[in-house]
C-alpha positions as CSV (number, residue, x, y, z in Angstrom):
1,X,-4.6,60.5,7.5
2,X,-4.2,57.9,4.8
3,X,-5.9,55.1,5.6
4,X,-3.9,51.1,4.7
5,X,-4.9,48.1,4.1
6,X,-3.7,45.6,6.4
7,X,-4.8,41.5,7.1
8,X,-7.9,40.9,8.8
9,X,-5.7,38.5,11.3
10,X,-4.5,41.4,13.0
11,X,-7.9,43.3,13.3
12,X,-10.3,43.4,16.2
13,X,-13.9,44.8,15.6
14,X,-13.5,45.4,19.5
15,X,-10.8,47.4,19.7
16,X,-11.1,49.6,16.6
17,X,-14.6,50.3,17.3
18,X,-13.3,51.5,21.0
19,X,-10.8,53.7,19.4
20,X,-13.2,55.1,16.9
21,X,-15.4,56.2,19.4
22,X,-13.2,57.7,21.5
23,X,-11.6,59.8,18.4
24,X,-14.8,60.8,17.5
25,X,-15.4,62.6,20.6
26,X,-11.9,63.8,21.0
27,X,-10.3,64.9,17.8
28,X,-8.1,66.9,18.5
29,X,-6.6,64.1,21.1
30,X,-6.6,66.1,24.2
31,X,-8.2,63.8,26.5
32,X,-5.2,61.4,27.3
33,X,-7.7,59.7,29.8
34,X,-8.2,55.9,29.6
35,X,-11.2,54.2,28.0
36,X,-12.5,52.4,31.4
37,X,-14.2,48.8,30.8
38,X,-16.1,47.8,34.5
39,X,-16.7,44.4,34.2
40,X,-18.8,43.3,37.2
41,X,-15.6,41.3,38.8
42,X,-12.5,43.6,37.4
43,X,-12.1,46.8,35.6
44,X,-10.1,47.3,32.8
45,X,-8.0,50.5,31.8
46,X,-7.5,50.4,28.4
47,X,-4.9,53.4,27.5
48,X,-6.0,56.2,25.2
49,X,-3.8,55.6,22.6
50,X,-2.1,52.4,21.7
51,X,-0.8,49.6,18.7
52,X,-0.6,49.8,15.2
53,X,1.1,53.3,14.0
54,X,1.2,54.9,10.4
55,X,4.7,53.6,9.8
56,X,3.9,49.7,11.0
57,X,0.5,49.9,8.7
58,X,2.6,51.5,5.9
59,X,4.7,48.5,6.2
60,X,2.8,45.6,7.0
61,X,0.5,46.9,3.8
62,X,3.7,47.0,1.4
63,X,5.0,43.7,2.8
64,X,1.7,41.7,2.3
65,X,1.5,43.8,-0.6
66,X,4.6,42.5,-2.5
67,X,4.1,38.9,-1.4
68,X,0.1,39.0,-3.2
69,X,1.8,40.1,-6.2
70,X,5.4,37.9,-6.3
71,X,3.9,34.7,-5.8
72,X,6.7,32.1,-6.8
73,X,9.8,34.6,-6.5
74,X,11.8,34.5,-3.5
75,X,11.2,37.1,-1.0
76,X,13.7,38.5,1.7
77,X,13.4,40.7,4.5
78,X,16.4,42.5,5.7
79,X,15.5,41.9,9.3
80,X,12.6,41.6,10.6
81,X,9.3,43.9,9.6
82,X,8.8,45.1,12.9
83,X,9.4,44.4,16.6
84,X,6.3,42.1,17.2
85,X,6.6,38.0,17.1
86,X,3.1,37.7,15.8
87,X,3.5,39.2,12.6
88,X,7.3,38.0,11.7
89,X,6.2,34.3,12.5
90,X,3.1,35.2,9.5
91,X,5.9,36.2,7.3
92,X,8.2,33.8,7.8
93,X,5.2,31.1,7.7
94,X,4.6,32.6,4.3
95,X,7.7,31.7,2.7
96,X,9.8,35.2,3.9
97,X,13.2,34.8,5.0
98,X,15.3,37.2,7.4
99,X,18.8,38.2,5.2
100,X,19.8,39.7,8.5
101,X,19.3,39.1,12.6
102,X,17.7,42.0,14.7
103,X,22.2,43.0,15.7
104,X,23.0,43.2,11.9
105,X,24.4,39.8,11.2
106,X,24.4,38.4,8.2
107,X,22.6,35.1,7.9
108,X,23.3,32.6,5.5
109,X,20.3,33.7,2.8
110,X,22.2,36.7,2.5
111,X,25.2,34.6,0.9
112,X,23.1,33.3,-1.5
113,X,21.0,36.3,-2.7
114,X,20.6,36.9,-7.1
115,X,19.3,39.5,-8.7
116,X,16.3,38.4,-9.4
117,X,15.5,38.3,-5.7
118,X,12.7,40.3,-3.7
119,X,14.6,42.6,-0.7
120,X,12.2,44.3,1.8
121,X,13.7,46.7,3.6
122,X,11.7,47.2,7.0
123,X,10.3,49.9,8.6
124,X,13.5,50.9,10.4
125,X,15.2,51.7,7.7
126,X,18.7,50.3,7.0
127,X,22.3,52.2,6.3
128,X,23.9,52.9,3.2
129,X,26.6,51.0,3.0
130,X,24.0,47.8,3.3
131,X,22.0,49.7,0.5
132,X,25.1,49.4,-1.7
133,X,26.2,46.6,-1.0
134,X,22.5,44.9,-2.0
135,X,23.4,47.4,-5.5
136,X,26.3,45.6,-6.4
137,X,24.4,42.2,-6.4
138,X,22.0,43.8,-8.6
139,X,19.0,44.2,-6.5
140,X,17.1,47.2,-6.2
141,X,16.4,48.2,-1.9
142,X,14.5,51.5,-3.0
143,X,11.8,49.2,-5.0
144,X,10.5,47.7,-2.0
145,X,11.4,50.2,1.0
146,X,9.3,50.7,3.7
147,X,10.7,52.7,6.1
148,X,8.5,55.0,8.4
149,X,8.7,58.6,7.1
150,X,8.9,59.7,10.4
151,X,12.5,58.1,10.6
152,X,13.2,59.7,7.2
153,X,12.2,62.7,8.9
154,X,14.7,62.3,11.2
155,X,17.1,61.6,8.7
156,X,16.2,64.9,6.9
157,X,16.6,66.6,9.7
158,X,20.0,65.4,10.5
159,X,21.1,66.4,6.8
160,X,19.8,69.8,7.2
161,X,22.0,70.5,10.2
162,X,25.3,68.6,8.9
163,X,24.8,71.0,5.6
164,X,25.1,74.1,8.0
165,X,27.9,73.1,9.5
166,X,26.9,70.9,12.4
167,X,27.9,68.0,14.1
168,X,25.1,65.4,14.9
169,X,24.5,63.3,18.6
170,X,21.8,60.9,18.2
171,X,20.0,60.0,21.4
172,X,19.1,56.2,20.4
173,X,20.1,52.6,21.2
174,X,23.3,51.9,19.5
175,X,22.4,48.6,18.5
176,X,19.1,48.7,17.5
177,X,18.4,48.9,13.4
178,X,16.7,52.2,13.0
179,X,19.6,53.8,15.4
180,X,22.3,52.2,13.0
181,X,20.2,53.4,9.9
182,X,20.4,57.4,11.5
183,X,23.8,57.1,12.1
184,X,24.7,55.9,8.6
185,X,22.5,58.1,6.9
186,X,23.9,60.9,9.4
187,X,27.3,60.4,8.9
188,X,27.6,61.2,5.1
189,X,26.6,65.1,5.9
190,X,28.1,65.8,9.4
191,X,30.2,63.9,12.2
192,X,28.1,62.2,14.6
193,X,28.3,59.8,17.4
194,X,25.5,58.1,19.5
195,X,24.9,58.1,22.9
196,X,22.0,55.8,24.5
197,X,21.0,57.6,27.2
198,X,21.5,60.4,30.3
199,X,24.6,58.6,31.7
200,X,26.5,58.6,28.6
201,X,25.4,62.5,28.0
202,X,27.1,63.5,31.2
203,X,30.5,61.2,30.0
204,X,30.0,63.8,26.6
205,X,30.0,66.6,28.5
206,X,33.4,66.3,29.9
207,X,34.5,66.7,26.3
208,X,32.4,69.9,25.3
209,X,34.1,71.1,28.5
210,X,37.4,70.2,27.0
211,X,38.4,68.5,30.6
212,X,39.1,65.1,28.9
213,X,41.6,63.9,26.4
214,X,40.8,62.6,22.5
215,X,42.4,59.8,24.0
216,X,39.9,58.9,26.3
217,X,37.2,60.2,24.3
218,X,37.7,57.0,21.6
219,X,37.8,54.6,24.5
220,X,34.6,55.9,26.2
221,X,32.6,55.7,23.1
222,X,34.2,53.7,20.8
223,X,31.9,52.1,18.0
224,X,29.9,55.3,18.2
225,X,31.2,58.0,16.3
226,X,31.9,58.7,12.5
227,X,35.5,58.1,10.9
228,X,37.2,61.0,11.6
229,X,35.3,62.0,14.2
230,X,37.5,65.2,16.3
231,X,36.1,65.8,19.9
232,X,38.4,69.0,19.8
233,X,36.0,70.6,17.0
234,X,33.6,68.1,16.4
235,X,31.6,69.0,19.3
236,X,31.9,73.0,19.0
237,X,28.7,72.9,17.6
238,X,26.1,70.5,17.3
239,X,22.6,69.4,17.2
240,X,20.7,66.4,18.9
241,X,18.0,63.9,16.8
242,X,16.4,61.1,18.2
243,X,15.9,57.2,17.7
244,X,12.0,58.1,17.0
245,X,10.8,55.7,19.8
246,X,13.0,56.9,22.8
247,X,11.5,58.4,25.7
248,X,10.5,62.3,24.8
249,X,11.6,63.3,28.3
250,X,14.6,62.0,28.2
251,X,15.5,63.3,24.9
252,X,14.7,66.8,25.8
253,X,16.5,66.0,29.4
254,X,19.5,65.2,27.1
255,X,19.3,67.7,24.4
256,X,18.6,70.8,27.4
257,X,21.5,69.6,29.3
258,X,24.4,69.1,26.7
259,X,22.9,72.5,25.3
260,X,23.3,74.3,28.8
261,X,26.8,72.6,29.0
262,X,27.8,74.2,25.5
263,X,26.7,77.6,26.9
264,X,28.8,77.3,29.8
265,X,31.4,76.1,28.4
266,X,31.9,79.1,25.6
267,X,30.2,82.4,28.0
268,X,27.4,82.0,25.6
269,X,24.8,84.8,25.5
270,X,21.4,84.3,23.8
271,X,22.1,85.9,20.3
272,X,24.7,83.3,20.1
273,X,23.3,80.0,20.8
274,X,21.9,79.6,17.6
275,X,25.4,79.4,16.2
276,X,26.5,76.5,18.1
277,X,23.8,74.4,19.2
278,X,21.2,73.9,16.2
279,X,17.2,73.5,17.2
280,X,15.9,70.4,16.1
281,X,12.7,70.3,17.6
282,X,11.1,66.5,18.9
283,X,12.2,64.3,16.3
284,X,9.8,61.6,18.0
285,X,7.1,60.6,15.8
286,X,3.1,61.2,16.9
287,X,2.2,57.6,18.0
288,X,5.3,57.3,20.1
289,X,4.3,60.9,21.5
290,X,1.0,59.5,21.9
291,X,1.5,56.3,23.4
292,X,3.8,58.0,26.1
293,X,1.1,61.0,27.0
294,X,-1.7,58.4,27.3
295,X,0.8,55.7,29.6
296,X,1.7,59.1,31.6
297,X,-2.6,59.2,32.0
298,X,-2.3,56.2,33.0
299,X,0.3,56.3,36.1
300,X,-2.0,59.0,37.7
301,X,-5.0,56.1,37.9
302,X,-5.4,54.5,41.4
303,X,-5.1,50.7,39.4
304,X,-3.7,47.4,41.1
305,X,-1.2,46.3,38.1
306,X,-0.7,46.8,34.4
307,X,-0.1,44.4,31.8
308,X,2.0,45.8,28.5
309,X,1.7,43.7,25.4
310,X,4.5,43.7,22.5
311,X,8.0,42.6,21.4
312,X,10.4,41.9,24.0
313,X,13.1,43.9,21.5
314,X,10.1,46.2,20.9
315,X,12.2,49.9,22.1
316,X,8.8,51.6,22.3
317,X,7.0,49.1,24.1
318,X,10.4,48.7,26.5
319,X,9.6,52.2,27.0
320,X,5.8,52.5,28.4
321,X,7.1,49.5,30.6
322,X,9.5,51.6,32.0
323,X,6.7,54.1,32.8
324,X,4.3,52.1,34.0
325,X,6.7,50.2,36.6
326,X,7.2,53.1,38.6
327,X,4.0,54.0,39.4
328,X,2.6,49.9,40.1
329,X,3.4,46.7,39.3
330,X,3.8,46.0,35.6
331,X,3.9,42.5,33.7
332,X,5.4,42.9,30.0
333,X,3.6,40.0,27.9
334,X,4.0,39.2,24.1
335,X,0.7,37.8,23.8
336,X,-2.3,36.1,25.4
337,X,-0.6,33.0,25.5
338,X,1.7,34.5,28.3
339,X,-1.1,34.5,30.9
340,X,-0.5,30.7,31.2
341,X,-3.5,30.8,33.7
342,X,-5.9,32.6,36.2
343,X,-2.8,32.0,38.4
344,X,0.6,32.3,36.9
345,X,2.3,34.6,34.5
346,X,5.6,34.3,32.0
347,X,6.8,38.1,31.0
348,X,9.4,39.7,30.5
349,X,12.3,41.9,32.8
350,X,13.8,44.7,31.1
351,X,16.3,44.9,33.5
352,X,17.7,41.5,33.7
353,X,16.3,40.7,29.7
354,X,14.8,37.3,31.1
355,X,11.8,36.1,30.7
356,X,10.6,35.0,34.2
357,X,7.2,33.1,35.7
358,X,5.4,34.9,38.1
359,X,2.5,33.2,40.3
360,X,-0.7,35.0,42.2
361,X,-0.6,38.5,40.3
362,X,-4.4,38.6,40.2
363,X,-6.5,39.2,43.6
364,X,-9.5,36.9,43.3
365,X,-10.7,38.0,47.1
366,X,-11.7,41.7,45.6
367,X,-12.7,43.8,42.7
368,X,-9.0,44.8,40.7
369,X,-8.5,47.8,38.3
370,X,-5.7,46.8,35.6
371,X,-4.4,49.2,33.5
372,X,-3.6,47.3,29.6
373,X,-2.2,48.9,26.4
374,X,0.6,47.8,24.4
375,X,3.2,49.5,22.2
376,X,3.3,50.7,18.4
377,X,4.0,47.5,16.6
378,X,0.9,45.4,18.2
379,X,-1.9,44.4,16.3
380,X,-5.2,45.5,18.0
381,X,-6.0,41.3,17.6
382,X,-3.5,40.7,20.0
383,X,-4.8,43.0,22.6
384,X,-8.3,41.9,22.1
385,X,-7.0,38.3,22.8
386,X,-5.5,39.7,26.0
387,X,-8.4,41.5,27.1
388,X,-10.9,38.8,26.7
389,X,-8.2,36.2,28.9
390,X,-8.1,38.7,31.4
391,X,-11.8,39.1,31.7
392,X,-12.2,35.2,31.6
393,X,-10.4,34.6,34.7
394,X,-12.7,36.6,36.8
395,X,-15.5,33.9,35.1
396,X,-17.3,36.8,33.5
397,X,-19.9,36.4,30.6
398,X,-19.4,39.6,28.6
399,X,-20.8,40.5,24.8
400,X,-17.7,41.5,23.7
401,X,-19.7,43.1,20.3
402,X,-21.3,45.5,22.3
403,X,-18.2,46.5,24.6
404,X,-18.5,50.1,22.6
405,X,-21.1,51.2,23.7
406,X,-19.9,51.7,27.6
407,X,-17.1,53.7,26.1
């Protein structure tokens, strides 16, 4: 895999060295097992596979890229680079300004925008109609696109079924930017709608069923579907995509059910489901598979707590949180600077979307295992930083150099 070149302020000789290693001896990535650090006062489970993914390097490289070689010009991102705090605050310290917020509003730089401007177009990806509307101001969003491939994939995908006569549902998060780049880039080849997760699958079923009205339909979903969108034919036959960074179970829980509904629903027998529901295989991309099989690893470890380090918007990381919870208590942390002290805690709760304080979470009186990893868009820095706070509460003197060789 190509290899990019990235700045050495989110690097850790630790943690690369760590992963190394463990690739070495696994290559084929078939031992999702955690990497286990035993300090003499607290061990550390440090997930298999975790941080920077193909898609973030590809676009941290071109970002840092285009700002080495356009010193003096002005320099936009659409919204942010990626879902991580760390390296949008570097961007923006660099002289980078946001055209957009994370929702798709336009900010003021966007009103002011010439043709001689730089646009970055982040790795989500962005919709047409934003792409066309940057044309007709003269700038160029292709020149300086870095959008993962694995979402262009997705997009690809999406075209290849609308172009046989499909319709489109999109498992994703309507609001979030790669979700609203699918749909766009969806919609020009097929009708498609969104739907953000199980719940709303069920409310779509009713319609393959034909049990509810058209009526209804654009009330329970408006916002989400394509002009012209026709539940009476639109969802006779169809084909399910992904946001890339959803839960794979829940995607597959999604695409198996609304498949078995369509079945009932028209006395299907198996020559004829390929005629109405159109295989699309995982559209997930291989960190996000990755990172879930190595977090599922995790949940089967007898450990005390886990800390999760990312974005708060960060889908993916949102995600392994999610996992994690169920199986023991989990704090979701941005970066070392949330573990305020040996004694108190600030994260985050994806349920309520607060950030809340949380005192005691470490036991001093006994040894602890914590499970740590952190989500696709963290910089193996951060985690080091993390690691090395956790580890100093417990008053340990470690050389941290030589951590790879008890791996």
């Amino acid at each position: 895999m190509k290899t990019f070149e990235i700045p050495q302020i989110y690097k850790s000789t630790i943690i690369s060295s760590i992963k190394e290693k463990r690739r070495v001896k696994d290559k084929l990535k078939k031992d999702f097992s955690p990497t286990v650090l035993d300090f003499e006062n607290v061990k550390i489970l440090l997930a298999r596979h975790f941080g920077f993914c193909y898609g973030v390097e590809n676009a941290v490289e071109i970002a840092y890229s285009v700002l080495n070689e356009n010193k003096g010009k002005r320099i936009f991102l659409l919204s942010e680079m990626i879902h991580n705090p760390e390296v949008n605050a570097d961007l923006l310290s660099r002289g980078v300004k946001f055209l957009m917020d994370t929702n798709g509003n336009k900010l003021d730089a966007f009103y002011d925008l010439k043709p001689s401007d730089i646009v970055i177009v982040p790795a989500f990806g962005t919709t047409l109609e934003l792409q066309n509307e940057l044309s007709a101001l003269g700038i160029d969003s292709y020149k300086y696109d870095t959008t993962c491939p694995f979402v262009e994939k997705v997009w690809n995908r999406a075209q290849q079924i609308g172009e046989r006569g499909f319709s489109v549902i999109v498992h994703g998060k309507p609001n979030h930017e790669e979700t609203r780049a699918t749909f766009s880039h969806s919609q020009e080849n097929s009708p498609t709608i969104v739907i953000k997760d199980m719940s709303e699958a069920i409310l779509l079923a009713a319609y393959i069923r034909k049990e509810k009205s058209s009526r209804e339909f654009y009330q329970e979903f408006s916002g989400r579907f394509s002009v012209g969108f026709d539940p009476e034919k639109d969802l006779e036959r169809f084909g399910v995509v992904n946001q890339t960074t959803m839960l794979a179970t829940e995607t597959q829980y999604i695409a198996n059910f609304l498949k078995d509904e369509l079945i009932k629903s028209k006395n299907l027998s198996e020559l004829e489901i390929p005629a109405y529901f159109a295989s699309t295989r995982d559209t997930l991309c291989y960190a996000t598979n990755d990172n879930q099989d190595a977090t599922y690893a995790l949940m089967n470890e007898k450990a005390d707590m886990a800390i999760v380090v990312g974005g708060y918007n960060s889908s993916n990381t949102t995600h392994l949180v999610e996992l994690l919870e169920t199986a023991m208590p989990t704090f979701f942390i941005q970066t070392e600077s949330n573990l305020i002290s040996a004694n108190r805690v600030s994260h985050f709760d994806i349920h309520s979307h607060v950030e809340k304080e949380t005192f005691g979470i470490f036991d001093f009186n006994r040894k602890p295992t914590i499970v740590l990893t952190c989500g696709a868009s963290c910089p193996d820095a951060v985690v080091e930083s993390v690691l090395k706070k956790i580890v100093g509460f417990f008053e340990e003197e470690v050389d941290f150099e030589n951590l790879v060789n008890w791996v």
